[in-house]
C-alpha positions as CSV (number, residue, x, y, z in Angstrom):
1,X,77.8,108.4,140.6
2,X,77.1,104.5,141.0
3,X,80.4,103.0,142.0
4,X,80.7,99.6,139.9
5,X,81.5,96.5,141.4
6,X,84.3,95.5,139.4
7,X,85.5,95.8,135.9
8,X,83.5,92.7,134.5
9,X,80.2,94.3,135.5
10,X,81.7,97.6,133.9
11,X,82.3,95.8,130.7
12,X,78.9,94.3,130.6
13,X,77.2,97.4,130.8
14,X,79.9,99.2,128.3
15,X,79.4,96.3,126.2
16,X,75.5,97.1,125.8
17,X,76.1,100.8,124.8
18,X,78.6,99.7,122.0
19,X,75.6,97.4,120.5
20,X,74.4,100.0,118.0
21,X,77.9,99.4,115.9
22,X,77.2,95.5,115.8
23,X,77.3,95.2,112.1
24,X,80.4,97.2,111.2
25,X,83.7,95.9,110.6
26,X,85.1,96.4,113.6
27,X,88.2,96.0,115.6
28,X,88.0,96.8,119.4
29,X,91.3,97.6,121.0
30,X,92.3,97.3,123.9
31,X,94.9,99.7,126.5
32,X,96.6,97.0,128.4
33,X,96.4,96.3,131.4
34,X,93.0,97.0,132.3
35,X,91.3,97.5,129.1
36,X,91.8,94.1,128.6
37,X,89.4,92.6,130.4
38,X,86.8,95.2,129.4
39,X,87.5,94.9,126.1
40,X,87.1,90.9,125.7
41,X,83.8,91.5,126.9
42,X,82.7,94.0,123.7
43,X,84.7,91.7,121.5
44,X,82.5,88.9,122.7
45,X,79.3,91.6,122.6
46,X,80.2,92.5,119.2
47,X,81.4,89.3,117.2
48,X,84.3,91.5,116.6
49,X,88.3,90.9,116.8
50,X,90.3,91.8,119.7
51,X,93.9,93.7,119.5
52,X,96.3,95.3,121.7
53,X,97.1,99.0,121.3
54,X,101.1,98.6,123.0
55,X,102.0,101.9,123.3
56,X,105.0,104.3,125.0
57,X,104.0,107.5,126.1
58,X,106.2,110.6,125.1
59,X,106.5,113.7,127.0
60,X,107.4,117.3,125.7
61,X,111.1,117.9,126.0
62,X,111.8,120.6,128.1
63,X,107.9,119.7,130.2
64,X,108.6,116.2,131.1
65,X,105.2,116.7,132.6
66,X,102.9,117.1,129.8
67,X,102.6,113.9,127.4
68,X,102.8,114.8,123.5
69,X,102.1,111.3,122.0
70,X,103.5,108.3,121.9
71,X,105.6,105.9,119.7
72,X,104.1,101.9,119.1
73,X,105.9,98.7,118.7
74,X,106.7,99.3,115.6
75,X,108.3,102.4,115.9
76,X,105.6,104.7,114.4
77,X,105.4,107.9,116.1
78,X,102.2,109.8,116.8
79,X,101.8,113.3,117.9
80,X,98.6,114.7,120.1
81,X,97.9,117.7,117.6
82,X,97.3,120.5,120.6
83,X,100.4,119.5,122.2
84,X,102.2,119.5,119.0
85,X,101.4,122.9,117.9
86,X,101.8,124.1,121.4
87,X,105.3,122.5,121.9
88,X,106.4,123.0,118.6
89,X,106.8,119.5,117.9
90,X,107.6,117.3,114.9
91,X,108.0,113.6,114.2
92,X,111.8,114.0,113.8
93,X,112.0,115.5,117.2
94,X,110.8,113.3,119.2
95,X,113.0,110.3,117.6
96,X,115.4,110.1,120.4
97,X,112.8,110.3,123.5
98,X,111.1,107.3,121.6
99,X,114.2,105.4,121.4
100,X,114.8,105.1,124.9
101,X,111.3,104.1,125.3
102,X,111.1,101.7,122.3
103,X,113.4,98.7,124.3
104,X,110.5,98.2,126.8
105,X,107.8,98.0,124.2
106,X,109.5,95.3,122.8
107,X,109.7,93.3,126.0
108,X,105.6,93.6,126.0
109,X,105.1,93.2,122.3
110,X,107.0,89.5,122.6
111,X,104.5,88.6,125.1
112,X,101.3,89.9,124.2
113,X,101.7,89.4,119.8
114,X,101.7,85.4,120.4
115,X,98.3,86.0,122.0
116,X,96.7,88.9,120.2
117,X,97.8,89.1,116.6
118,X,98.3,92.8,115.3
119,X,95.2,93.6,113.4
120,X,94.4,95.5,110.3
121,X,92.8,98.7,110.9
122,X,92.6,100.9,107.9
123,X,89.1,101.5,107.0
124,X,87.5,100.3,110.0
125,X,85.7,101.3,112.6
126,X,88.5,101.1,115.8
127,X,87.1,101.0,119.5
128,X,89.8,102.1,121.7
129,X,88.8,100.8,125.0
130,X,90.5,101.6,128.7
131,X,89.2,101.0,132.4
132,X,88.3,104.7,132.9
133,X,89.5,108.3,131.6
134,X,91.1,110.5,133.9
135,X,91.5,114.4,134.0
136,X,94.7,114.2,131.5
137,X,93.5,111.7,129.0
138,X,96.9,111.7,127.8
139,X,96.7,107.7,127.3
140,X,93.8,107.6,125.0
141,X,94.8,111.1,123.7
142,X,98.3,109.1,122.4
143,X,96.4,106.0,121.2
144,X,93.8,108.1,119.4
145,X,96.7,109.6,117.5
146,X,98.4,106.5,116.9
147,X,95.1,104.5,115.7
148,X,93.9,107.3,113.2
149,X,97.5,107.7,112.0
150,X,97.1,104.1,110.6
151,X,94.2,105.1,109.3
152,X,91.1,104.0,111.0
153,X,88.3,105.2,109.3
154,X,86.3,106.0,112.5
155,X,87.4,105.7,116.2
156,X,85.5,105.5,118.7
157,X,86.7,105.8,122.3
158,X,85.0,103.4,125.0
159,X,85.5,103.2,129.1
160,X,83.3,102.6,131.8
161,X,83.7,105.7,133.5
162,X,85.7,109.2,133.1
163,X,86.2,112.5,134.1
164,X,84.7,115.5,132.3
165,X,87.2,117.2,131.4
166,X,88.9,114.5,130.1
167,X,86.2,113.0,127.9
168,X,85.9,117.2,126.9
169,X,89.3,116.3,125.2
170,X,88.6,113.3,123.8
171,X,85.9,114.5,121.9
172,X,88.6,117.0,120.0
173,X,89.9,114.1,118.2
174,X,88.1,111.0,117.9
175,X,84.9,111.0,116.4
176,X,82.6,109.5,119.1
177,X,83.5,108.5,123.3
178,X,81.5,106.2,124.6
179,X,81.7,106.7,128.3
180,X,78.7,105.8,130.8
181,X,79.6,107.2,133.8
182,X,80.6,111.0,134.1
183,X,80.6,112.0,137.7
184,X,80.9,115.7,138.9
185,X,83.7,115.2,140.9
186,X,87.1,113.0,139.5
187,X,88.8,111.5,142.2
188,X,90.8,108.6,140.8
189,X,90.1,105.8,138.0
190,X,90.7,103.3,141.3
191,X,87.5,105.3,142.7
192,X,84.9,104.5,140.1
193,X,85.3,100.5,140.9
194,X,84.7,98.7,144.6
195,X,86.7,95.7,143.6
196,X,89.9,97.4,141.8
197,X,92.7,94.8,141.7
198,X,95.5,96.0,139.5
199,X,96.4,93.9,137.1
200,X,99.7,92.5,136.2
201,X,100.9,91.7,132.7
202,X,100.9,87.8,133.7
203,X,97.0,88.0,134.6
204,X,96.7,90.1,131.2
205,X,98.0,87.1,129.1
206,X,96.2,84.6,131.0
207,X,92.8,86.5,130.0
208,X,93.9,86.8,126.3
209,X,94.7,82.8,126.3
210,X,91.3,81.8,127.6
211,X,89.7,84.0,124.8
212,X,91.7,82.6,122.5
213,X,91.1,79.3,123.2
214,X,87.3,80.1,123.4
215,X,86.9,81.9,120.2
216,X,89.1,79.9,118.2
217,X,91.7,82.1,117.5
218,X,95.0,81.5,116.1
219,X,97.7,83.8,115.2
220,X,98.0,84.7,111.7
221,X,100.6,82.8,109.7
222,X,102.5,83.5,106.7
223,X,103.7,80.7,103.9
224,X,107.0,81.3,102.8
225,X,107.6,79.5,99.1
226,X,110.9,79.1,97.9
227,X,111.3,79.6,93.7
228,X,113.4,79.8,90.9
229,X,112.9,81.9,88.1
230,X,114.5,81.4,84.6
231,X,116.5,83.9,83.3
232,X,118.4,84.2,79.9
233,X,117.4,80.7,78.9
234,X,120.3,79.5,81.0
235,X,120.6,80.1,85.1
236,X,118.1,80.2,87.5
237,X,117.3,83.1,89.9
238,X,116.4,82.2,93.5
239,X,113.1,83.7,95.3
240,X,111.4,83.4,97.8
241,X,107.8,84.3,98.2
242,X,106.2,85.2,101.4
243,X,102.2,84.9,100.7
244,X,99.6,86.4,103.1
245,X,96.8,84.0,104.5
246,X,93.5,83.8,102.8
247,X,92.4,83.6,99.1
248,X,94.4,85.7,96.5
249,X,95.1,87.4,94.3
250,X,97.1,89.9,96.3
251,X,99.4,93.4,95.2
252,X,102.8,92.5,95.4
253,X,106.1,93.6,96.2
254,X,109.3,92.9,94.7
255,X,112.4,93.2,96.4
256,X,116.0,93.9,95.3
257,X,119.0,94.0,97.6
258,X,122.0,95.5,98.2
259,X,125.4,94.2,96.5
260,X,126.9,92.6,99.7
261,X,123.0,91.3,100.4
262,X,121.0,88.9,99.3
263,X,116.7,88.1,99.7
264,X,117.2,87.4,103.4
265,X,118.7,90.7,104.0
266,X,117.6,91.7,107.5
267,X,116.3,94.7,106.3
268,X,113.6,93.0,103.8
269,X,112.5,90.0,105.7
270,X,110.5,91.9,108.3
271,X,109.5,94.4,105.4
272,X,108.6,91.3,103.6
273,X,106.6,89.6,106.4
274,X,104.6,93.0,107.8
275,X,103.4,93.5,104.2
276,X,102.5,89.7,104.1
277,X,100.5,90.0,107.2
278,X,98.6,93.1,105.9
279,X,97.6,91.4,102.9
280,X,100.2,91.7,100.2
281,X,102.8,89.0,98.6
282,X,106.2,89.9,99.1
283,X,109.4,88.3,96.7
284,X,112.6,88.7,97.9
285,X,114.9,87.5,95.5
286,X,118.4,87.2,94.3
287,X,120.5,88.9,92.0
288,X,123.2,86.5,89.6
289,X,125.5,85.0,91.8
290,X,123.9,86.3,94.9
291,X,122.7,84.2,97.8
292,X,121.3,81.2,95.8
293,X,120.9,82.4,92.5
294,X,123.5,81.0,90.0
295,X,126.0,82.8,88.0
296,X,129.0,84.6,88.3
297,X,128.8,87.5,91.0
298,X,131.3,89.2,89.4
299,X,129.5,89.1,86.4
300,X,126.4,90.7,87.9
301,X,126.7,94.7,86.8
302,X,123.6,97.3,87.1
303,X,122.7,95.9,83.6
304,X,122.4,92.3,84.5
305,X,120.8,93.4,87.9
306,X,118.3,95.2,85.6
307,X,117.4,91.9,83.6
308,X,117.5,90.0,86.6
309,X,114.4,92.4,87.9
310,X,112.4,93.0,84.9
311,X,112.5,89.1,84.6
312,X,111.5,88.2,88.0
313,X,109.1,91.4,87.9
314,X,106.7,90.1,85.0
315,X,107.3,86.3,86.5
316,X,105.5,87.7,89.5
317,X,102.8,89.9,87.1
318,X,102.1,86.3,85.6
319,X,101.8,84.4,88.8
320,X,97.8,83.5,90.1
321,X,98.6,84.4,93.1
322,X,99.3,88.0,92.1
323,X,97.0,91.0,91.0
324,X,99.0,92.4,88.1
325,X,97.6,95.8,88.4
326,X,98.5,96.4,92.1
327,X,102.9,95.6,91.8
328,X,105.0,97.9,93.8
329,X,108.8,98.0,94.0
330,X,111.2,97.8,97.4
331,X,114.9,98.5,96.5
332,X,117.9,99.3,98.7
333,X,121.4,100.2,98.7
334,X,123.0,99.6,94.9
335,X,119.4,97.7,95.2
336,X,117.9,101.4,95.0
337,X,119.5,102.2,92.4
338,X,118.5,99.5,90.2
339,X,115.0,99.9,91.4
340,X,114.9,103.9,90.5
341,X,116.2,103.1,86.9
342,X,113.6,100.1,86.3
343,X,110.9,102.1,87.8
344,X,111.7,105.3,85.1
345,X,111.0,102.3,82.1
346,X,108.4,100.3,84.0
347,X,104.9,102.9,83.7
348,X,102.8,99.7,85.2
349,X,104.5,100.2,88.7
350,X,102.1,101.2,91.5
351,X,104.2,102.3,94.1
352,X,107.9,102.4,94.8
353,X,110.4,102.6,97.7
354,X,114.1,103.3,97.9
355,X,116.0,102.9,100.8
356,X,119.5,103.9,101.7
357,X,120.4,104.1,97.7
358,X,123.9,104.2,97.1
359,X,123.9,106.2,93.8
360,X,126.7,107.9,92.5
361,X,125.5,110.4,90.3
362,X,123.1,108.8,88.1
363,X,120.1,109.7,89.5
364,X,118.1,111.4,86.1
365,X,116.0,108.7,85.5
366,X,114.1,109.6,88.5
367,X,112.1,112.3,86.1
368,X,110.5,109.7,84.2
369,X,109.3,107.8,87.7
370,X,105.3,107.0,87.4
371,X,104.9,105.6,90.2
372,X,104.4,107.2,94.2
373,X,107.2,107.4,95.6
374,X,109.3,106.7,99.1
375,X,113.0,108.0,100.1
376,X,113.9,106.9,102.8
377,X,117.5,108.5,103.9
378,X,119.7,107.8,107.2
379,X,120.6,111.3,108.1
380,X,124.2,109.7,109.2
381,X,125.4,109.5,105.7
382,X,125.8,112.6,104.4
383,X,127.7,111.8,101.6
384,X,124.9,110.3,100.1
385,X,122.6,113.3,100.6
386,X,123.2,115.5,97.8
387,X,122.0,112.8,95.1
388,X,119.3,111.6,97.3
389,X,118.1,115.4,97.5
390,X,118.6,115.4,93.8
391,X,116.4,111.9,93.3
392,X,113.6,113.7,94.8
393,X,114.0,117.2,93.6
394,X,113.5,115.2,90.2
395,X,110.4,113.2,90.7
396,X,107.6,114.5,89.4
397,X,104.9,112.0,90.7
398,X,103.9,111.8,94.5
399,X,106.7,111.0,96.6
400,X,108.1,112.1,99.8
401,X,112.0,112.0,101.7
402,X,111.9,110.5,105.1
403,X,114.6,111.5,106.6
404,X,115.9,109.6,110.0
405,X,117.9,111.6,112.3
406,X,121.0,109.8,113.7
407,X,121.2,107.0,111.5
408,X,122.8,105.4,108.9
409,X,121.6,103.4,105.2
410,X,121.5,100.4,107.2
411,X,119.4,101.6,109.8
412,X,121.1,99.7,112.4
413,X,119.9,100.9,116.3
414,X,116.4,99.3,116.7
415,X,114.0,103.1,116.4
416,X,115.6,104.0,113.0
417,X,115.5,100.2,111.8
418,X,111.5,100.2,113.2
419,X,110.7,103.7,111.3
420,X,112.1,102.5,108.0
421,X,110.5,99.0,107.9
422,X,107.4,101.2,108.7
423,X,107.1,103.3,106.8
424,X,108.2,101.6,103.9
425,X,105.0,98.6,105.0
426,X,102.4,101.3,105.2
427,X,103.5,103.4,102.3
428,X,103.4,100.2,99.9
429,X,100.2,99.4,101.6
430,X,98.7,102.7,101.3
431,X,99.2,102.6,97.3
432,X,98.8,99.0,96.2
433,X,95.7,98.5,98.6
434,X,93.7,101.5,98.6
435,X,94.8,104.1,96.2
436,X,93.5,103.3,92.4
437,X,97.0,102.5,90.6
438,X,98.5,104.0,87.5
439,X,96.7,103.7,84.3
440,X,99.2,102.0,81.9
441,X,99.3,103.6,78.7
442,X,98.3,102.4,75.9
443,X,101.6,101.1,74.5
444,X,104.5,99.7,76.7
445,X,108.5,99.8,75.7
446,X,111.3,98.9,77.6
447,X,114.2,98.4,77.2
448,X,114.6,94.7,78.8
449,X,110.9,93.3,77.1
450,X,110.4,89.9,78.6
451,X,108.2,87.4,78.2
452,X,107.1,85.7,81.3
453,X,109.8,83.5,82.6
454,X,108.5,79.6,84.3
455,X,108.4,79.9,87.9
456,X,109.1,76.0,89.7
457,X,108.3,76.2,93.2
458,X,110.3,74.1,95.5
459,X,109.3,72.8,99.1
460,X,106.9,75.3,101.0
461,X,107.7,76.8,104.3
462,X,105.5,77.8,107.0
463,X,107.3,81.2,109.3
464,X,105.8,82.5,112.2
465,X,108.7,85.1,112.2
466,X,111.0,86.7,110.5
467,X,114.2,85.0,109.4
468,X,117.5,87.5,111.0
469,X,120.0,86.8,108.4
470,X,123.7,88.1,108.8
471,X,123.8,89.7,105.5
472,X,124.3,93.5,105.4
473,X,123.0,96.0,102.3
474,X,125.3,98.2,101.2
């Protein structure tokens, strides 16, 4: 085999055998540290954007030898499929190995996000790009699984140089390796270059400024608008509205809290914010005579909570901003609750997702539930168990129970907390962007029929991250 010079010339030549997908949407992502630098190079070949694939490797339990996937900054674990069905391995069992991993992705992912913002990658064509590929693969094996479990629709793996029997693996699960240089004998990634400096996180970040600053790339910003909705002709219910960057109109989310919460719950902020960033508007608002809505909070029973939603709910269907067909539905704690019973009168919903519901028995409404829909349950509080197990044995449209081991509703230690805002993001985004929602029928009733209240926005403000408020759900 040739030995390269050094990984620019590598990424130069890569670049040229990547030229045949100029012309697809594209997002080229890069292994840090030293895909990096390889990777800016295709971006620049390609016109295309340029992400960071942060990942944590995670090793079978009883072989710490043999890596099984990985979990990602956000918490989202992914599973190599040969080692799973070999190991006999599911998500839920590898929840506590990714928590101890999950602290030190965090520590990266503060330094690399204001940099390289996160990119959207479902339904494109993801190039997965490292400095070489060694025997294992079990990097690129991880981020393969972690890139088409956010639902790339191709991915294509890219590296200068790699062993056989690595790139023999590869070719198991992505749908295409790019890969240059294949020589007989592996001896080493360091082997393939003749200038192989390693790289330190620092030099990483000082690369990914300088592209930045050459392409003209800014991180992607989220407007947060503060509103007030008009309910009962008399008091006014507080929002907020967190409203992705570009041109509208966006699917939407509504939000209701907790009883000991309000819309800057630390639960639905980041929810709020992810789902912004992905392309849907988020409204976090507040029930009567919670956070900075008016009225009497004693005052404010299931019934009222109930108004208080279906008012702000076609508010928000009303709104330019806002595609009315594409509306889904966050709820949690007594939140949930409220959420279950609007969605069982509300047939126009397109996706729904309940989180830590507190619900004492009065769960039957879930039968009449249109929309898909989310459970998500903290495996901690088992007292709560028997009517979440009811909620979904009664749903009859898609849903699904996520349940997270060792935690409780509020999803407190940072892995459970990262799960549930996760899943709850890509389920919401998964129906309201690219599943066809629920034809209405023909004729609506419900029981709280509203005509659309007047929305009067107040000063706009710009967030870069998400607001931690001290609130708790319950």
């Amino acid at each position: 085999m040739r030995m390269l010079a050094n990984r620019r010339e590598a990424a130069l030549e890569l670049a040229e055998a990547l030229a045949f997908l100029e012309g697809e949407e594209v997002v080229v992502m890069a292994l840090p540290t030293g895909g990096v630098p390889i990777a800016i190079e295709i971006c620049k070949r390609l016109r295309a954007p340029l992400d960071v694939l942060l990942l944590a490797k995670l090793h079978a339990p009883r072989m710490p030898d043999q890596v099984a996937g990985a979990v990602d900054e956000h918490g989202r674990i992914s599973l190599i499929e040969s080692a799973a069905r070999w190991h006999h391995l599911t998500t839920q069992k590898m929840i506590a190995p990714a928590r101890a991993a999950f602290r030190d992705l965090q520590r990266r992912r503060s330094l690399y996000r204001a940099l390289a913002p996160e990119q959207e990658v479902r339904g494109r064509t993801v190039i997965i790009v490292d400095e070489g590929i060694d025997d294992e693969a079990a990097t690129m094996l991880a981020a393969v699984a972690s890139v088409r479990d956010r639902g790339a629709k191709k991915v294509v793996v890219a590296a200068p140089a790699g062993s056989e029997k690595g790139i023999w693996q590869l070719h198991e699960t992505a749908h295409m390796a790019v890969i240059p240089h294949k020589p007989s004998k592996f001896r080493g990634i360091d082997k393939f270059y003749a200038d192989y400096t390693p790289l330190s996180d620092s030099a990483v970040l000082a690369m990914l400024r300088s592209h930045a600053l050459e392409q003209g790339v800014s991180p992607t910003q989220v407007r947060s608008v503060a509103m007030r909705v008009l309910a009962d002709g008399e008091r006014f219910i507080y929002c907020e509205m967190d409203i992705p960057p570009g041109e509208g109109p966006f699917p939407a989310v509504v939000f209701a809290h907790g009883f000991e919460s309000d819309c800057r719950s630390p639960r639905s902020v980041p929810t709020s914010m992810r789902l912004a960033k992905r392309g849907v508007l988020g409204v976090r608002m507040d029930f009567m005579g919670h956070g900075r809505s008016e009225g009497d909070r004693d005052a404010c029973t299931r019934e009222v909570m109930l108004r208080d939603l279906q008012t702000v709910y076609e508010s928000v269907r009303c709104d330019e901003r806002v595609d009315p067909d594409h509306i889904g539905l966050c709820g949690s704690g007594v939140g949930g609750l409220v959420a279950l019973e609007f969605a069982s009168r509300e047939p126009r919903l397109g996706a729904l997702v309940i989180r830590g519901p507190i619900c004492g028995g009065e769960v039957d409404a879930a039968s009449a539930i249109k929309a898909p829909t989310l459970l998500i349950h903290g495996e901690s509080d088992k007292s709560l168990y028997p009517d979440v197990a009811r909620i979904n044995e009664l749903l009859g449209a898609r849903h699904r129970l996520l349940q997270i081991p060792e935690s409780n509703r509020l999803f407190s230690d940072p892995i459970s907390f990262e799960l549930m805002v996760n899943a709850s993001v890509d389920w919401l985004v998964d129906y309201l962007k690219y599943f066809r929602p629920v034809e209405p029928p023909s004729e609506i009733v419900t029981d709280h029929a509203a005509t659309a209240a007047p929305v009067m926005a107040e000063e706009p403000r710009t967030v870069d991250t998400p607001t931690e408020a001290a609130s708790s759900e319950v």
